[in-house]
N, C-alpha and C positions, 0 to 999 in steps of 0.2 A: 502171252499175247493178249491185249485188249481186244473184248467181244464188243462188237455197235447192235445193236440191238433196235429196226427200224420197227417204230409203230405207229400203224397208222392213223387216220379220221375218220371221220362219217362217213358215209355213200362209196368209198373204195371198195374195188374188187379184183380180183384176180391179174387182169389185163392192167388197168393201171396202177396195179401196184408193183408188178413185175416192171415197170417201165423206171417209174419212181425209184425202185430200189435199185436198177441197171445204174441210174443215172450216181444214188448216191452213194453208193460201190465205187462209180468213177472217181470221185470229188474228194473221198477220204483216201483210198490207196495213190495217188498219184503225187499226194502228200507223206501219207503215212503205209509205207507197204507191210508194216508187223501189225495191220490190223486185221481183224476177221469181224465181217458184217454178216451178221444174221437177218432171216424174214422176220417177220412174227405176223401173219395176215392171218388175224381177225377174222375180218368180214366175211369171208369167203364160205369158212361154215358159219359163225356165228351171228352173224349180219342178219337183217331183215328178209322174210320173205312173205309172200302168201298163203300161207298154212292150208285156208279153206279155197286158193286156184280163185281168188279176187270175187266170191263169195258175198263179201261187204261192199264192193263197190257196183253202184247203178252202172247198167247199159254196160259192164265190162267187157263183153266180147263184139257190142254193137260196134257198128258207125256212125258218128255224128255226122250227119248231114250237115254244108254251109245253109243258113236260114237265107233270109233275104237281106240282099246283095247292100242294099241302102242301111240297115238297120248295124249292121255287121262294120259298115264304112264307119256309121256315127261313133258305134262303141269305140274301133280301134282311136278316130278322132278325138273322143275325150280321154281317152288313154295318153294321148300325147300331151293334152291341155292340162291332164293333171300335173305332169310333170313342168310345162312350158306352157302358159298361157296365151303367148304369144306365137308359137306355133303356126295355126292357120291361117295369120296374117305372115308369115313367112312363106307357106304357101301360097298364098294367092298373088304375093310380090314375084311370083313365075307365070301369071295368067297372062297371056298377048293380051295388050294393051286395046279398048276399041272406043266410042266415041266419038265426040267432038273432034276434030283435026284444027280446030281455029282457036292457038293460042291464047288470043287478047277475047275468048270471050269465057260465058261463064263455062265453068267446067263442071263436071257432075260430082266431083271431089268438094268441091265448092258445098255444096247443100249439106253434106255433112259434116262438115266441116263446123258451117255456121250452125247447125243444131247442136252440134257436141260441145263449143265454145262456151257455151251458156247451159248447159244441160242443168234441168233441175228433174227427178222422176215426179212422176203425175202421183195423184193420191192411190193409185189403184197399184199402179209398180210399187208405192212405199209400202202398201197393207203387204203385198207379195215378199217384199226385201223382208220385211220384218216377221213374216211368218219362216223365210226361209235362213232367217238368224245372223244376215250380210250387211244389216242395213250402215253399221258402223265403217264395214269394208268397201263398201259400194263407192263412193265418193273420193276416198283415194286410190279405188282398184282402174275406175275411168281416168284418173291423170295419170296412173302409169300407163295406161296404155296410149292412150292419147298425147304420151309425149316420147314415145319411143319408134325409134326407127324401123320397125318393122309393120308400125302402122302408117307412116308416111309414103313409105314403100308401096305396097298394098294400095294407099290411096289414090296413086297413080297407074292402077288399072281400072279405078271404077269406071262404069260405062252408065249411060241412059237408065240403063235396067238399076235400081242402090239396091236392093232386098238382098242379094246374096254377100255383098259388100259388108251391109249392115249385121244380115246377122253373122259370118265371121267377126266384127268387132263387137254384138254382145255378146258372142262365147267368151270373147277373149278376155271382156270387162268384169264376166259372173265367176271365169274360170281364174280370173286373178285375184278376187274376193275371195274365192274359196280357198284359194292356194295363200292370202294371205292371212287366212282365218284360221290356219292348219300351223302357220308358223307362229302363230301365238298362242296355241294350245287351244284352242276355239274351238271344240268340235261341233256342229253347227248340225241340222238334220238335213240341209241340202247337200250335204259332203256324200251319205248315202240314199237319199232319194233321188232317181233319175226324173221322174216325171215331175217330181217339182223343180229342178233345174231346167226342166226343159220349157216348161212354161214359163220359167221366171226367164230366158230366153226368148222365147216368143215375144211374149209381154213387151221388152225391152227393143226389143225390132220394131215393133209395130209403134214403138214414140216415135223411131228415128224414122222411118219411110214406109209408104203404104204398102200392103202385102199386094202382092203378085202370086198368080196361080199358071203352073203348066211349066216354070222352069225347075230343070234339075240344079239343085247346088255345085256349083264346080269343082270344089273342095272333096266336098264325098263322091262324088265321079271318078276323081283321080283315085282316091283314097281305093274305092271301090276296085280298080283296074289292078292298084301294087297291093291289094289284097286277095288277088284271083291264086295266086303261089302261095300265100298261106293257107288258103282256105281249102287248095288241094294235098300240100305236105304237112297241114298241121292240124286244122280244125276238123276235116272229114279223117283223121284216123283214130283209130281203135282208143275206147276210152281207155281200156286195159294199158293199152301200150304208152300212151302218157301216163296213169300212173305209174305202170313200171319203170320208165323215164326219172320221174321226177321226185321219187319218194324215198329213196333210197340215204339221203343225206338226213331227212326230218325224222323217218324211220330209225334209224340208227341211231339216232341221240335218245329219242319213246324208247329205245329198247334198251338202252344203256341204263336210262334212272330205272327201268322195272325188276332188268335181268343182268348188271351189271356185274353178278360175280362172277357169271360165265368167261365173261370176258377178262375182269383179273385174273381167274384163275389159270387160261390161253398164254396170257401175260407172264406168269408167275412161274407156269412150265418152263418155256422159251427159255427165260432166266436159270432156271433150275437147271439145265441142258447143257449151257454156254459157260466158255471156260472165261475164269474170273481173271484180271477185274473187267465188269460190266458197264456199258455206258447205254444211257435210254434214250435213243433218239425218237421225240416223239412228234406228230405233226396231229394241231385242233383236238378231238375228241380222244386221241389216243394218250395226248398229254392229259387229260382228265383222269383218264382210267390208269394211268402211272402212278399218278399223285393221289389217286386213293387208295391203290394197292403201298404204294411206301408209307401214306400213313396208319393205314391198317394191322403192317407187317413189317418186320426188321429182317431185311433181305441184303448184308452185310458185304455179298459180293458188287452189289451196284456201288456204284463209287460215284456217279455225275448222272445226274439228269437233264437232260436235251429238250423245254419244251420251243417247240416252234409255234405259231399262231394259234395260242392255247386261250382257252376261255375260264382257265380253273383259277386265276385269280379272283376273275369278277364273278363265278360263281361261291367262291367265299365269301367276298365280298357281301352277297344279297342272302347269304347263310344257304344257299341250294348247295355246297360239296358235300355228295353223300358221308365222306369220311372223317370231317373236322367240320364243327359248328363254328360263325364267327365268333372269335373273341378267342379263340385255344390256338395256340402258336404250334408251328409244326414238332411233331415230335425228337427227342435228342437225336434218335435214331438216322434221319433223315437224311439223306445224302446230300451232295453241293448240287445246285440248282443254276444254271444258266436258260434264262428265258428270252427268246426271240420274237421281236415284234417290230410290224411294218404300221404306219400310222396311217395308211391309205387302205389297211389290211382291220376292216370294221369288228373281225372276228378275234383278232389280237388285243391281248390287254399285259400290264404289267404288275408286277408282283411285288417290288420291289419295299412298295409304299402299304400293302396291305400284309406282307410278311417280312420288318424290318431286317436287317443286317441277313436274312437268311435265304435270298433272292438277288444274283443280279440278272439285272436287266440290259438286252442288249438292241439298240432301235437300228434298223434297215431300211434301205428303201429298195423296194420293189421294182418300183415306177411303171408299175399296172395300176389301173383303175380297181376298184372293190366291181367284183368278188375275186376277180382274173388275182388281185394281188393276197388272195388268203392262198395259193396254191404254189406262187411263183419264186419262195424262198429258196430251193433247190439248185437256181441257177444261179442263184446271186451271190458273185464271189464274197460277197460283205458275211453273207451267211459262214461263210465257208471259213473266215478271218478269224470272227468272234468263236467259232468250235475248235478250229484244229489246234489253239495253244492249250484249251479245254483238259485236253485230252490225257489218260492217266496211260 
């Protein structure tokens, strides 16, 4: 009987990998009943942990207190602006409308309208743009905004009051210079100084409309309110207990390039164990640690390698696979290789091209978003198409 032999990724443990291996138990017997699927779970001893009880980590068993309420609102703000520029004019296109009620006359939309038509910055915003590394961005960062619908939107809440109006549309003009200075490889020093983005903000407000003192900004108001639930389930808990959370995936790869033969050797048992012929079903990081254990060693019962969303091509590629340098083709030894990869799946690469006639490749679609789709091979019968004729 052929053995399947599941191996896992990064940050798995125990719980879902028993899940994972239920599910692909299902997927192969229902197809192929003369199969026998073995574990091979890694992580569970050999995985990352705190040796010294988070020792190295500041405030571990503290609580992070939420700081103030305003400060916290901004942060999560430019968080979104990094990604969407345009963002807080999409917000404020939700603000009740207030104002003038008298159609045919001027509107307060109006005023800025006619300042931003003509915009040239004064000499004191260009010394700022220029120090802040935008000044080439700035001039087409105000026509995208200035010509998109979530500013026209937006424009039709302004009221008497423009200061808060105004300055959501310079975040939006500094945040889209930024954002287009990042897509030309610009790395500019406003990308990480906050206090000069903020002034180069300010600055930029104070062209379009005079300051005003004693009102709160709308925008971080709201922000402030649907930040009261993170700031109780997320930012006030234990520092410990986020990184226990979150470190377990980055971990596990630090630990792989220092202490990696622990884990081929996990590997190499498993194998040793399981009645031949062998197939290596592997998923991300475990597809790593396969493909250096078969190039390392001629393990003659493996007949097919399985990777799924593996990264050991393009770590050849950049000459990082601990076990073959670029430029040396796999060994004779080396078993058939079928590689699976989702193109929405960022963690996925192909082999095909960087290890010729000795690689195929097989592309999937998920139809998850990245990262959701570096996990979601499992269910996808397409996965399940490209393995089961695989099979020895």
């Amino acid at each position: 009987m052929t053995s399947i032999i599941f191996i896992h990724g990064t940050g798995v443990r125990k719980a879902e990998y028993n899940e994972t291996l239920k599910l692909i138990e299902q997927k192969l017997l229902s197809q192929r009943s003369d199969l026998i699927v073995l574990p091979c779970l890694w992580g569970e001893t050999l995985g990352i942990k705190l040796n010294a009880q988070g020792a190295s980590i500041p405030l571990y068993d503290a609580t992070l207190a939420l700081g103030d309420k305003e400060e916290d609102a901004a942060i999560i703000l430019w968080q979104q602006l990094y990604r969407d520029p345009l963002y807080e004019l999409r917000v404020l296109s939700l603000k009740p409308v207030e104002g003038s009620n008298n159609p045919f006359g001027e509107q307060p939309s109006d005023r800025i309208q006619s300042v931003l038509a003509t915009y040239n910055p004064t000499p004191e915003l260009q010394t700022q743009l220029a120090a802040a590394g935008i000044t080439e961005e700035f001039t087409p960062a105000l026509a995208k905004v200035t010509h998109s619908e979530p500013y026209n939107l937006a424009l039709l809440t302004a009221a008497d009051s423009l200061y808060d109006l105004c300055l959501a549309i310079s975040r939006a003009i500094i945040a889209q210079a930024m954002f287009d200075s990042q897509e030309e490889d610009k790395y500019r020093l406003i990308l990480t100084d906050a206090e000069l983005r903020d002034r180069l903000v300010e600055s930029l407000t104070l062209t379009l409309t005079e300051p005003e003192l004693g009102l709160g900004n709308w925008t971080l108001q709201k922000i402030s309110q649907l930040a009261q639930p993170i700031g109780t389930n997320w930012v006030k808990r234990r520092r410990g207990a986020i990184t226990n959370s979150v470190s377990l995936m980055p971990g596990d790869i630090l630990l792989y390039q220092a202490r990696g033969e622990q884990i081929r050797a996990f590997i190499r048992e498993t194998i040793a164990n399981a009645e031949p012929p062998v197939v290596l079903l592997c998923h991300s990081l475990g597809g790593i640690a396969c493909v250096d254990l078969l190039v390392k060693e001629e393990l003659p019962q493996v007949e097919l390698l399985i990777t799924v969303g593996s990264q050991a091509p393009f770590l050849y590629e950049i000459n990082a696979l601990p076990s073959l340098e670029f430029g040396q083709p796999l060994p004779a030894h080396f078993p058939q290789w079928l590689n699976i990869y989702d193109l929405r799946d960022f963690l996925s690469y192909i082999g095909a091209k960087v290890f010729p006639n000795q690689v195929e490749d097989e592309k999937v679609d998920n139809k998850q978003p990245f990262p959701q789709a570096h996990g979601a091979y499992w269910t996808n019968n397409a996965t399940w198409k490209a393995i089961i004729p695989k099979l020895p």
